[in-house]
C-alpha positions as CSV (number, residue, x, y, z in Angstrom):
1,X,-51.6,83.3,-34.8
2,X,-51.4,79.4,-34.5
3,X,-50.2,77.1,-37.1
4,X,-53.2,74.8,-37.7
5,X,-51.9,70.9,-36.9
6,X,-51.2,68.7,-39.5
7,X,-53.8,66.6,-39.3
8,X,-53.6,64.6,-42.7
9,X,-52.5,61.2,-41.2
10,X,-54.8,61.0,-38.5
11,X,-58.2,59.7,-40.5
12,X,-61.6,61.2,-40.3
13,X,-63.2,62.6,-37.6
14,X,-64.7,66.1,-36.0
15,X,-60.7,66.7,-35.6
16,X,-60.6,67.4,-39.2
17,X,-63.2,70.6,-39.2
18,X,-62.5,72.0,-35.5
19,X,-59.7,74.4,-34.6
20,X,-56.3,73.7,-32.5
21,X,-56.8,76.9,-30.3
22,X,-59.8,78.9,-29.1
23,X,-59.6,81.9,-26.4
24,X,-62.6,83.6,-24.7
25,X,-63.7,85.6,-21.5
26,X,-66.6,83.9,-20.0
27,X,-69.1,86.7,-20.1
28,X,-70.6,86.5,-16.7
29,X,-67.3,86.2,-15.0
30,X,-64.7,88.1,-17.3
31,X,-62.3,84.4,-16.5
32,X,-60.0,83.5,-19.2
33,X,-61.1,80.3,-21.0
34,X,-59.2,78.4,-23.3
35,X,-59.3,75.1,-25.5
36,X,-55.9,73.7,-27.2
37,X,-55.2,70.9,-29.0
38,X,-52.6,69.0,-27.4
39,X,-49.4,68.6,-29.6
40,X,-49.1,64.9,-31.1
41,X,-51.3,63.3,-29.9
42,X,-54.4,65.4,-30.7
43,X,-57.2,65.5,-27.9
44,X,-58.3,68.7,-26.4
45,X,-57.6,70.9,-23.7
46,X,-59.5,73.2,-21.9
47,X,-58.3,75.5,-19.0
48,X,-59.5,78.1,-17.0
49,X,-57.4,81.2,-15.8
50,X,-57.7,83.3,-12.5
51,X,-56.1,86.5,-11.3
52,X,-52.9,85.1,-9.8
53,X,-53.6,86.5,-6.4
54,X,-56.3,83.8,-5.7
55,X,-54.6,80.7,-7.3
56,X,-54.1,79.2,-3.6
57,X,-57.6,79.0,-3.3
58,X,-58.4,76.6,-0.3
59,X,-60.7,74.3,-2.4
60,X,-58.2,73.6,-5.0
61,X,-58.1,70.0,-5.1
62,X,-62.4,70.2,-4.7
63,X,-62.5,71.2,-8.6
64,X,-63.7,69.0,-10.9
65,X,-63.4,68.6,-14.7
66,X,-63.1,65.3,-17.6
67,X,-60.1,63.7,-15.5
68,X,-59.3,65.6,-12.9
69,X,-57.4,69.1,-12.6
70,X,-54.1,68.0,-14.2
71,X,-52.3,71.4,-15.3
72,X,-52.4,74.0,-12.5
73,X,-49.7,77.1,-13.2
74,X,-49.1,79.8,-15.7
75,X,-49.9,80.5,-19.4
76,X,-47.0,82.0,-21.1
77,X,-49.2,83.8,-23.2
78,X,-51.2,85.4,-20.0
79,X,-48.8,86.8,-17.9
80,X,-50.8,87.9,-14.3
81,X,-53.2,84.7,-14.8
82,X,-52.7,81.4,-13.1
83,X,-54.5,78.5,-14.7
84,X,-56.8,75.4,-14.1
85,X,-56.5,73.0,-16.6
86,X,-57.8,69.6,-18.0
87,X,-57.3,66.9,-20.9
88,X,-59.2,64.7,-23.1
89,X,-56.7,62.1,-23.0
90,X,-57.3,59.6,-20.7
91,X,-58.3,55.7,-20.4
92,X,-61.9,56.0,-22.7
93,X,-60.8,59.1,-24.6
94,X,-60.1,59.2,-28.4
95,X,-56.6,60.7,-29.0
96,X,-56.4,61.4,-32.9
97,X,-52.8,61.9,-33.4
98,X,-51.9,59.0,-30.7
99,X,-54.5,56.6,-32.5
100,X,-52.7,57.5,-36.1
101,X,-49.0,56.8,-34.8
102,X,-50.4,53.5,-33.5
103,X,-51.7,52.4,-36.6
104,X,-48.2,52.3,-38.3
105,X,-47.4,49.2,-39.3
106,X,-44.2,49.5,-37.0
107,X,-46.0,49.5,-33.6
108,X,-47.8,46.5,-33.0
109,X,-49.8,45.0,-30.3
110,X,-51.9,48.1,-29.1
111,X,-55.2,48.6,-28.8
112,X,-57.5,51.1,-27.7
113,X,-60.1,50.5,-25.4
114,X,-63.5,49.6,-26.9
115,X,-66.5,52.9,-26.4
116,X,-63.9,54.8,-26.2
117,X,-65.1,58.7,-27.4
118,X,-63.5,61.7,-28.5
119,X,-64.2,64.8,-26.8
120,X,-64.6,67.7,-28.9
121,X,-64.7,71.4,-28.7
122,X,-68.6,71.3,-27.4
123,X,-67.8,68.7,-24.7
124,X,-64.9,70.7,-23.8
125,X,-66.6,73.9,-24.2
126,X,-69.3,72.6,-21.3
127,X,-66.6,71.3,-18.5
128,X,-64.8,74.6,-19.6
129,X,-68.2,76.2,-18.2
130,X,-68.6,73.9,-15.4
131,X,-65.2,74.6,-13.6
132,X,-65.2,78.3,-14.2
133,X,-69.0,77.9,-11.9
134,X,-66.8,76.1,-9.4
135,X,-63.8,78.6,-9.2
136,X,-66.2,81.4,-9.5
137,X,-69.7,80.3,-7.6
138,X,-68.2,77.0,-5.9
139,X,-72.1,77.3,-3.4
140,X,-74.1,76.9,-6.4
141,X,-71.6,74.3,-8.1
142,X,-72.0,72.2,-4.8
143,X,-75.7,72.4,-4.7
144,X,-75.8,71.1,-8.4
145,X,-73.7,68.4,-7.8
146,X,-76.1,67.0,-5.2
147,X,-79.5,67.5,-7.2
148,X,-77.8,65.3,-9.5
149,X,-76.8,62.6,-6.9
């Protein structure tokens, strides 16, 4: 088990009532999903893993999710799996823990861009959903992609 973030400096906000870590098997395809808070600076993860066998699929760099694919590799705690993964904390995103640290009175001068959101474990949850269709069904992923050009 997890030990929940310390989350006390970093001001209201969904942060405060969701969890750091959630695991699941997506229960058409058995894949491994996962959501994690990222350490610090508070936005969310979300990663998909595959039988290790297949992770040099061909149409790698074709998957999509909030950001691009930035983690691709192993899960300590999945041994056997190989992982696709994703953050929340880019240009536009919300970043709790980052936001709080900039705040101090010591660190001056930074801003955050204005409409910037946070992504939470829903949001997460759907481009969670959406890349395991690509990995798994990448046909019907690419004919959704154009009915919504």
């Amino acid at each position: 088990m997890r030990e929940p973030f310390d989350k006390s400096l970093w001001g209201p906000g969904p942060w405060q009532d969701e969890p750091d870590h959630i695991e699941w098997d997506d229960a058409k395809t058995r894949l491994k999903c996962i959501i994690n808070r990222c350490p610090g600076a508070g936005h969310l993860c979300g990663y998909v893993g595959v039988l290790e066998r297949i992770k040099d699929r061909d149409d790698e760099n074709a998957l999509r999710a909030h950001g691009g694919i930035t983690f691709n590799g192993y899960y300590e705690e999945h041994p056997g799996l190989w992982f696709f993964g994703f953050d929340c904390g880019h240009g536009g995103d919300i970043s709790p823990g980052s936001e709080a640290h900039f705040r101090h009175p010591h660190v001056l001068g930074v801003t955050f861009p204005q409409g910037a959101t946070y992504k939470d474990v829903e949001y997460v949850k759907s481009e969670i959903e959406d890349l395991v269709k690509q990995i798994f069904d990448p046909l019907t992923a690419l004919a959704d992609t154009l009915k919504d050009d």
